[in-house]
C-alpha atoms as one frame of an Amber mdcrd trajectory, in Angstrom:
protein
  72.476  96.263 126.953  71.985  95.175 123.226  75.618  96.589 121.250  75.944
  96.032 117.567  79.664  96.316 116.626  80.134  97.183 112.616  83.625  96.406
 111.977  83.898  93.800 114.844  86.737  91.969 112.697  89.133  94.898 112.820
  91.574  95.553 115.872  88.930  97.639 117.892  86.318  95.341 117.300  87.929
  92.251 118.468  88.804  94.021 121.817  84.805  95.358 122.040  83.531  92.084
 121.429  85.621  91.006 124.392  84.866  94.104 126.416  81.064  93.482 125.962
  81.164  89.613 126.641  78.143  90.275 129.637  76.350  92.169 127.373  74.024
  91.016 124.627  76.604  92.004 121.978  76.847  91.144 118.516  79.751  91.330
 115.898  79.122  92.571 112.082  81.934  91.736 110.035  82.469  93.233 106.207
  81.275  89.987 105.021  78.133  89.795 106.694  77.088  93.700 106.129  78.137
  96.610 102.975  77.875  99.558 104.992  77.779 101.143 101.441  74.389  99.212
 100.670  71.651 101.138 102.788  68.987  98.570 102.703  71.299  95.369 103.452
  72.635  97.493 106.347  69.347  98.621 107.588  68.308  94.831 107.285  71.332
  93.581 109.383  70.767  96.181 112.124  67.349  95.913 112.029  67.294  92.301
 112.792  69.550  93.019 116.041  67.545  95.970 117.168  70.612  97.404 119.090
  70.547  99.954 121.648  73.694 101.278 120.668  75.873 100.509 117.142  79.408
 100.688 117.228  80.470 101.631 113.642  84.548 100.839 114.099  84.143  99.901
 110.225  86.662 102.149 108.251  89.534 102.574 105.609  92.651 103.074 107.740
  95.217 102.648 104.949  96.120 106.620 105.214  98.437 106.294 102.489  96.485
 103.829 100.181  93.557 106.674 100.838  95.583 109.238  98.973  95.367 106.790
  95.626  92.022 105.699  96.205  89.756 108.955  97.587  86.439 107.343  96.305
  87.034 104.614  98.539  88.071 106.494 101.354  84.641 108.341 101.205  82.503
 106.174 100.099  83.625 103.624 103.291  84.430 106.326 105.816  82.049 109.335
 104.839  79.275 107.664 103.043  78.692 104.236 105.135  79.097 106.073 108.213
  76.249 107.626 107.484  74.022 105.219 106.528  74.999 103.718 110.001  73.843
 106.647 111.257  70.587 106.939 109.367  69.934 103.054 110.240  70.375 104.063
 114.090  68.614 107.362 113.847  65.790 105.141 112.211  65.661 101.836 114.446
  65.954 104.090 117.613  70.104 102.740 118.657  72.434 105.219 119.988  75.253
 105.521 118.062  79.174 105.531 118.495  81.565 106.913 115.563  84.960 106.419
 115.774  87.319 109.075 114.690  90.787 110.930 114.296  93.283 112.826 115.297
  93.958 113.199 111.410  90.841 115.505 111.249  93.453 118.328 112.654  96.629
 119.859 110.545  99.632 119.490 113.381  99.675 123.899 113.598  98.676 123.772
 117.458 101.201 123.251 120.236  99.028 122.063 123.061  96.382 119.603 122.881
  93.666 119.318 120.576  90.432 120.071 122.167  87.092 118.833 120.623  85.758
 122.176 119.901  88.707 123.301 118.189  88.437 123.687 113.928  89.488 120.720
 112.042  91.748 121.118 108.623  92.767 117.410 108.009  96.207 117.288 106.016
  95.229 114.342 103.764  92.440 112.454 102.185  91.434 110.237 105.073  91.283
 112.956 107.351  89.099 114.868 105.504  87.060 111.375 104.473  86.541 111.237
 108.168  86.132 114.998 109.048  83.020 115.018 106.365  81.714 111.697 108.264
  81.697 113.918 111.680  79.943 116.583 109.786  77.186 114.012 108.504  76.344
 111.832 111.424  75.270 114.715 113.570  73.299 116.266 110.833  72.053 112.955
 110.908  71.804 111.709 114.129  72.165 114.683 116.830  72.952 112.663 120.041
  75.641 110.474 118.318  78.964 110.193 120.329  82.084 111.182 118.058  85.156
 109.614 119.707  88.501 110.538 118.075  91.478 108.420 118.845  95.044 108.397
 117.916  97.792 106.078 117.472  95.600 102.661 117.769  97.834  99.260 118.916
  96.822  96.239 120.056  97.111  92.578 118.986  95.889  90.681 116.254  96.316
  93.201 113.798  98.521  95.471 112.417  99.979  98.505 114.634 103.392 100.446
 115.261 104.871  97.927 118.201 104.332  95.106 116.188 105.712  96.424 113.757
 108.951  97.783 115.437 108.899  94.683 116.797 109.443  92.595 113.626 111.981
  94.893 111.967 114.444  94.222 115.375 114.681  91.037 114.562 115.761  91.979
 110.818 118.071  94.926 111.416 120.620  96.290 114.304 119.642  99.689 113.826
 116.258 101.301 112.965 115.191 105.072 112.396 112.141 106.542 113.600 110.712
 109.940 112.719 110.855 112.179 115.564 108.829 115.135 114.358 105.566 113.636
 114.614 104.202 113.664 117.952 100.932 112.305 119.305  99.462 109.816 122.179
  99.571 106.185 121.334  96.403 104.425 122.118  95.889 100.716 123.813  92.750
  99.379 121.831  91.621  97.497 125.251  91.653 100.602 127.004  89.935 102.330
 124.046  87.282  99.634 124.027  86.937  99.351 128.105  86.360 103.423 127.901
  84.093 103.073 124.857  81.934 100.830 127.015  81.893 103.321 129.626  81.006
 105.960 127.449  77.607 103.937 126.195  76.700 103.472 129.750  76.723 106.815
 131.063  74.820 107.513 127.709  77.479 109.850 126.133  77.035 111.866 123.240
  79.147 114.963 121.104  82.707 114.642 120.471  85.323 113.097 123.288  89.020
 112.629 122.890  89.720 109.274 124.004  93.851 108.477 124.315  95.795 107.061
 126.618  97.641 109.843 128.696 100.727 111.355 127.972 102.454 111.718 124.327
 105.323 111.280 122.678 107.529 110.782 119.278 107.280 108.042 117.330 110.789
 107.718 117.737 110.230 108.075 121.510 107.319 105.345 121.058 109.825 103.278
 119.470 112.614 103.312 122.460 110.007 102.522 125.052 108.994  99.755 122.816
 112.262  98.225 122.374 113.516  99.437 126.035 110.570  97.566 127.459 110.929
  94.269 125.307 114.629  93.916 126.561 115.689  94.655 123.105 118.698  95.746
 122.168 118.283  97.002 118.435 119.307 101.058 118.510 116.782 103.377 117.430
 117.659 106.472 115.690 115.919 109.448 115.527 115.053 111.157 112.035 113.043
 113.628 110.123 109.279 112.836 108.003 111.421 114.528 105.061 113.758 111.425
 105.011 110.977 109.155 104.446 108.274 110.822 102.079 105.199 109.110 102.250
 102.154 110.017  99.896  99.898 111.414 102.960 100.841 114.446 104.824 100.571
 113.637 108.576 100.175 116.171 111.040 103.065 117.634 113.074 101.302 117.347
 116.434  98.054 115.403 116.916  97.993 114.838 120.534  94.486 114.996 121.799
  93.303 116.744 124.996  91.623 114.179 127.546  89.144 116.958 129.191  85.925
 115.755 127.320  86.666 112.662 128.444  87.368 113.378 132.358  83.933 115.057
 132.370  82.707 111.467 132.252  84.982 110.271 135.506  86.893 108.008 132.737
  90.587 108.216 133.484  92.944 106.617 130.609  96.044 104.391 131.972  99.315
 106.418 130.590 100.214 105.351 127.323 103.906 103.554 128.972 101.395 101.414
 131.056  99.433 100.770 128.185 102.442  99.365 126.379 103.545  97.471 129.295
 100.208  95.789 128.956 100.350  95.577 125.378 103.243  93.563 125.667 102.184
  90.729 128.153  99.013  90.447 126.074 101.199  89.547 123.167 103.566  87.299
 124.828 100.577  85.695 126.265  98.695  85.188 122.649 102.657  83.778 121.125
 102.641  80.887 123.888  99.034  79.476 122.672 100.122  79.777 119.238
């Protein structure tokens, strides 16, 4: 199988690259395609002749998002679909990666991918009109929201935490947000699953199980042998300039129907966690 990754420097796209390594995969970094320049993309994918493109390429900065909208559509909305066109075009399947920030927080149980979006802030909606696009686009595209994306080499929640325990005794974590955190291996090992068995629509893909950010933050320090205390607090202590939703977790039905099953999101971080004490001993 020939897999084009678009955004293969980010966190997801180091972990496909790895996931694909006996496939005939290839890595597209910001520097070597501007998914906002239609003909230097088409070029670039062109040249590869994929039979799927993974376009992990996005602006994540939620809060920098809220400053900068134009950005946030022109990389999220906009060059997502001219990686769509390109596909639809050069005959490659496509995968879109999404968010659990295309919903507002109101329900209680888990998001399903039928259910309306009404994204809270500016990247949300950058990426809810990018859903809207590719499959005007591109019909048999796979959508695959996510949530809560960790992993190492690049900049997530446990690292995070992480650092700020060696800095302070004490560190408070909202506990009003709750969602499922997501292992970027697992996301990209499902991912490649999902291109085999020649997905397409919209599927949820999470590890199981959810929690608090606060709660995410105990396990995380509980599991590292820490002993920092974590206090629980309110989103209203720390105002931040993008609304987030209340509750985000994401139902893992659609993505069942496929026989993928998702490791729970405490194995995950158990995982997590050897794979960064591995990648500190070569440093």
């Amino acid at each position: 199988m020939r897999v084009a990754v678009i955004g293969s420097s980010g966190l997801l796209g180091k972990y496909l690259l790895r996931e694909w390594k006996s496939n005939e995969v290839v890595g597209l970094t910001s520097k070597e395609v501007d998914i906002s320049d239609k003909d230097r993309l088409h070029q670039a994918i062109a040249r590869l002749r994929p039979e799927w493109t993974i376009h992990a390429a996005a602006y994540t900065d939620v809060d920098g998002c809220e400053s900068n909208p134009d950005r946030a559509f022109l990389t999220n909305c906009t060059g997502a679909a001219l990686v769509a066109g390109a596909a639809r075009d050069l005959g490659s399947r496509m995968v879109f990666l999404s968010t659990d920030y295309v919903f507002d927080g109101a329900k209680s149980a888990p998001y399903e991918p039928s259910d309306a979006v009404h994204p809270l802030n500016v990247y949300g909606h950058s990426k809810a009109e990018a859903e809207k696009e590719v499959r005007e686009i591109l019909p048999t595209v796979c959508i695959v929201r996510t949530s809560w994306l960790f992993g190492v080499g690049g900049k997530c929640f446990p690292d995070t935490i992480l650092r700020l325990t060696a800095e302070r005794p004490c560190i408070e974590v909202v506990q009003d947000q709750q969602g499922s955190p997501t292992y970027a291996r697992d996301l990209a090992h499902a991912l490649a699953q999902l291109c085999a068995k020649n997905a397409q629509g919209i599927v949820h893909v999470t590890n199981s199980g959810n929690c608090s950010w606060f709660e995410f933050a105990k396990e995380i320090v509980r599991e590292a042998g820490l002993e920092t205390l974590i206090q629980p607090t309110t989103s209203d202590r720390f105002p931040r300039p993008a609304a987030r939703p209340a509750y985000s977790v994401l139902s893992g039905v659609s993505l069942r129907r496929y026989d993928i099953i998702m490791p729970s999101w405490q194995d995950a971080l158990q995982a997590y966690l050897a794979e960064r004490g591995k990648a500190a001993q070569v440093q």
